[in-house]
C-alpha atoms as one frame of an Amber mdcrd trajectory, in Angstrom:
protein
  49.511 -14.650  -8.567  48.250 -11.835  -5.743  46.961  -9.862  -8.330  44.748
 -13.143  -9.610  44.451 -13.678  -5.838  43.183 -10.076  -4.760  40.333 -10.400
  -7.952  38.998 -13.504  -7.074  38.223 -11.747  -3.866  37.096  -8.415  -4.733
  34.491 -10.461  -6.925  34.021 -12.830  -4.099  32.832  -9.969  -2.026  30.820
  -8.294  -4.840  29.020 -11.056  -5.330  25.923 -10.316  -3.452  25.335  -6.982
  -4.671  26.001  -8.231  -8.621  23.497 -11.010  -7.820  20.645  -8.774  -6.316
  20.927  -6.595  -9.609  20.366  -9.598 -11.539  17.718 -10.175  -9.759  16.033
  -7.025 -10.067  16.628  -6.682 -13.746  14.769  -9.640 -14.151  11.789  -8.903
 -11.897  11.887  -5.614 -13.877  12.175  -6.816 -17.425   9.069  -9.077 -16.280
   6.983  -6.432 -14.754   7.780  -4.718 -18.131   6.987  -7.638 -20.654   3.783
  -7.867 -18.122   2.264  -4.524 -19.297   3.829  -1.919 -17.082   3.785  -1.488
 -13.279   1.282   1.360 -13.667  -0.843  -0.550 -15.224  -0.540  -3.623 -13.282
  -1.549  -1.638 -10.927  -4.368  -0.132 -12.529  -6.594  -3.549 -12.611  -8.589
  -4.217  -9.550 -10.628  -6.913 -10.873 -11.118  -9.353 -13.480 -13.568 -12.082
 -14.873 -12.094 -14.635 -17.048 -13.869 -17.553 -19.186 -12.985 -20.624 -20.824
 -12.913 -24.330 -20.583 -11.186 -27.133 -18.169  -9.929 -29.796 -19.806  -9.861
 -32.874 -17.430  -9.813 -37.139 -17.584 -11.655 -36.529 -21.414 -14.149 -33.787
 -20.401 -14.124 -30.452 -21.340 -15.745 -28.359 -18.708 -17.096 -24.700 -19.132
 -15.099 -22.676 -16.429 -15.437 -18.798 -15.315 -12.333 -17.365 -12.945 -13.415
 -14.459 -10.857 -10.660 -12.174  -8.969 -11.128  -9.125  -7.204  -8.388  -6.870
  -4.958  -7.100  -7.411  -2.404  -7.808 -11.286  -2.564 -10.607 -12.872  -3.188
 -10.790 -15.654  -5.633 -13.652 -17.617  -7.162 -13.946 -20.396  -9.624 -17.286
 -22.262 -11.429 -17.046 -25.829 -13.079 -19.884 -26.462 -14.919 -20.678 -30.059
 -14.448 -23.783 -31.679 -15.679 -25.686 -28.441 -15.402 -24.485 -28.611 -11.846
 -21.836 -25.838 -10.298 -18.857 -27.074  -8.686 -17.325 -23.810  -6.596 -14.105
 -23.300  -5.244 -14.321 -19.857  -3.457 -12.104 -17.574  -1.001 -13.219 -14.536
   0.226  -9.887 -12.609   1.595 -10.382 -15.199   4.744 -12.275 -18.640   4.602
 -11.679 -20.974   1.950 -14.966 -23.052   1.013 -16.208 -25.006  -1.844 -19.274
 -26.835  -3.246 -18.912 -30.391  -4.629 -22.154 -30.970  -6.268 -21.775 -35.115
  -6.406 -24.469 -37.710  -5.093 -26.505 -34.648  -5.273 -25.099 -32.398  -2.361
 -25.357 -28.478  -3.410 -24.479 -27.652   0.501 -21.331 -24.774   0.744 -18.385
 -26.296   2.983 -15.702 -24.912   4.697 -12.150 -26.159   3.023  -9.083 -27.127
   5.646  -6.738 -25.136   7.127  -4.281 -25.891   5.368  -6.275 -25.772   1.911
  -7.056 -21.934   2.855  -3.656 -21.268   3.216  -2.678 -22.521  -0.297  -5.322
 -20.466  -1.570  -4.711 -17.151   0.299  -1.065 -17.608  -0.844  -2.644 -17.887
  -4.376  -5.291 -15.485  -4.169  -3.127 -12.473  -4.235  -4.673 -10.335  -7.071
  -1.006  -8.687  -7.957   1.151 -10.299 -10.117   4.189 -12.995  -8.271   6.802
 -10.165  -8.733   5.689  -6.754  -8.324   6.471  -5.235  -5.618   7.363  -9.036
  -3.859   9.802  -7.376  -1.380   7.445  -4.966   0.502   5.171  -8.331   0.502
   7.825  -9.672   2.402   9.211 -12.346  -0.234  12.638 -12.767  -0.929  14.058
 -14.078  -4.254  17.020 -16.132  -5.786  18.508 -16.689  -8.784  19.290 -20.352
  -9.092  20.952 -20.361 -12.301  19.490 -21.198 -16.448  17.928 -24.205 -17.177
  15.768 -25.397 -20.537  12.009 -25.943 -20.371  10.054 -26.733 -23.762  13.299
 -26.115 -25.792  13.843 -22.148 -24.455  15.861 -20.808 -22.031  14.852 -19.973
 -18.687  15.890 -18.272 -15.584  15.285 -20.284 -12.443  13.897 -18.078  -9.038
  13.081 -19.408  -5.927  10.947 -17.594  -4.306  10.297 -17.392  -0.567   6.715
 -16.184   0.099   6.218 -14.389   3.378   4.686 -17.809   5.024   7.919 -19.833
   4.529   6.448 -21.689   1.782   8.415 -21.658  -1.455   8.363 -21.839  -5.108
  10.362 -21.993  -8.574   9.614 -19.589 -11.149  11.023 -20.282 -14.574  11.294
 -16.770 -16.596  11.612 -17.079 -20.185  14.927 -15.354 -21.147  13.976 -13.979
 -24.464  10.476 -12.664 -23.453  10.867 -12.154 -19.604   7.273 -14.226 -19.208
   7.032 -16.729 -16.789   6.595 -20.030 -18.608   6.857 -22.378 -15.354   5.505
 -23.110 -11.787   6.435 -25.349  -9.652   5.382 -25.596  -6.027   3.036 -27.623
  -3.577  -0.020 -27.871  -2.473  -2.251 -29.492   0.335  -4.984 -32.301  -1.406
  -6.651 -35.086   0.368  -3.740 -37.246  -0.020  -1.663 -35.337   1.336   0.521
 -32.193   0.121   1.415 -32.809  -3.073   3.962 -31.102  -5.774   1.965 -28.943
  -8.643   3.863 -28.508 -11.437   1.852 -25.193 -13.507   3.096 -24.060 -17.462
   1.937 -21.397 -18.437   1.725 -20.527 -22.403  -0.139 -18.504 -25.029   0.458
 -15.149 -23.585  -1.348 -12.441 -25.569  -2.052  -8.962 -24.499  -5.490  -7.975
 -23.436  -6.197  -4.325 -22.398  -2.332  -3.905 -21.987  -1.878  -6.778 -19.579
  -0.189  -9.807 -20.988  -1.976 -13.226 -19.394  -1.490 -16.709 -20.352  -4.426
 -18.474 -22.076  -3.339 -21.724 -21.599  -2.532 -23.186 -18.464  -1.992 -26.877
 -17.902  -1.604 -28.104 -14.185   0.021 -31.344 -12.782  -0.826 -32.110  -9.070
   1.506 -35.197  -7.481   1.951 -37.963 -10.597  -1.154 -37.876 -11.579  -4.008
 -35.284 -11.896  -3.220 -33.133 -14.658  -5.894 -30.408 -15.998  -5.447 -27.692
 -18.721  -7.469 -24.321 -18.674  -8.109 -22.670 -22.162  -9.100 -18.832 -21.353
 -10.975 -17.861 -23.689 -12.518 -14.218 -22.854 -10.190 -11.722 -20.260 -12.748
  -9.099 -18.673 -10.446  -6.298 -16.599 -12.267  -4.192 -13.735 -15.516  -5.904
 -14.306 -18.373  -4.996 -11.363 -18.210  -7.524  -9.319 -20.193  -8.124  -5.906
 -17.966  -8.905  -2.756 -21.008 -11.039  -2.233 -19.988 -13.754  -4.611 -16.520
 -14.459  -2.703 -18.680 -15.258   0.479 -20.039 -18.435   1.499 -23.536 -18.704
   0.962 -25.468 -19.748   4.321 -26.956 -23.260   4.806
């Protein structure tokens, strides 16, 4: 009975340091199904084009992304250009309806979703000098496969689960929230159809589901790495 006793605590006490491995083997076996660190690394920008598919309408889209976070996104829309732009700093967007074209500055608390999303680097690599802290929350099922459950802490407080498939190491699931007009929302983000392009494995199909509602896919279609692309482009244009 001490002997059963003296166990249970030894592995009590190990605990943490057993769990942190986990941890790491999974960010690690990630990183590695991801294309390497090296060449994770190695990508400072990319340009990536394809279609949104939202409320029966399928939109041409282009994605543009550029270290160390600057984010850009057309709509094409009735050969009119919705934007939704950050450039490292400011958050702003053009909504071409009732025929406005004029650049406007998003919230506060819009910019902070994006900066938190801008972040050219992958979720994982190298997420504890960028001051994120991770837990393993156990295996659950999503689509039929099993997955390994993270929580992640980002540096701002916010948080959210990562679902890692446990046969390929990819992440397959998002789930988090975001600030909308109505309020902050959940987003719920799967992520399938990853395929290798210039040794960097991306999903090319991502389907998106803000509060109970709003639901959009994205079908990426061409993946462009270290592409020229103007600093310029990220920046609000003047009135």
């Amino acid at each position: 009975m001490l002997q059963k006793l003296f166990l249970i605590l030894v592995l009590f006490a190990a605990s943490p340091y057993i769990f942190t491995q986990t941890v790491d083997e999974i960010v690690q076996k990630n990183l590695q199904a991801s294309g390497g660190v090296d060449a994770l690394k190695s990508k400072n920008s990319v340009r990536l084009t394809g279609t949104l598919k939202v409320q029966g309408m399928e939109l041409p889209m282009t994605i543009y992304r550029k270290r160390p976070g600057m984010l850009r996104t057309d709509v094409t829309v009735e050969a009119a250009s919705m934007v939704d732009a950050f450039d490292g700093t400011q958050r702003w967007k053009i909504l071409p309806f009732g025929g406005n074209k004029a650049a406007e500055k998003a919230t506060p608390e819009e910019t902070a979703d994006m900066k938190e999303q801008s972040d050219f680097d992958p979720q994982l690599l190298d997420y504890k000098t960028r001051g994120r802290q991770l837990e393993l929350s156990g295996k659950e099922s999503v689509d039929g496969k099993e997955v390994y459950k993270l929580k992640m802490t980002l540096a701002s407080g916010a948080t959210q689960d990562l679902f890692v498939d446990a046969a390929t190491f990819l992440i397959v699931k998002q789930l988090g929230r975001v600030h909308t007009p109505q309020g902050e929302q959940p987003i719920q983000t799967m992520l399938s159809d990853h395929r290798m392009v210039d040794g960097i494995s991306l999903p090319f199909r991502i389907q998106t589901k803000v509060g109970d509602t709003t639901e959009v896919e994205i079908l990426v279609q061409k993946v462009e790495w270290n592409v020229d692309i103007p600093d310029s482009l990220f920046k609000m244009p003047a009135k």
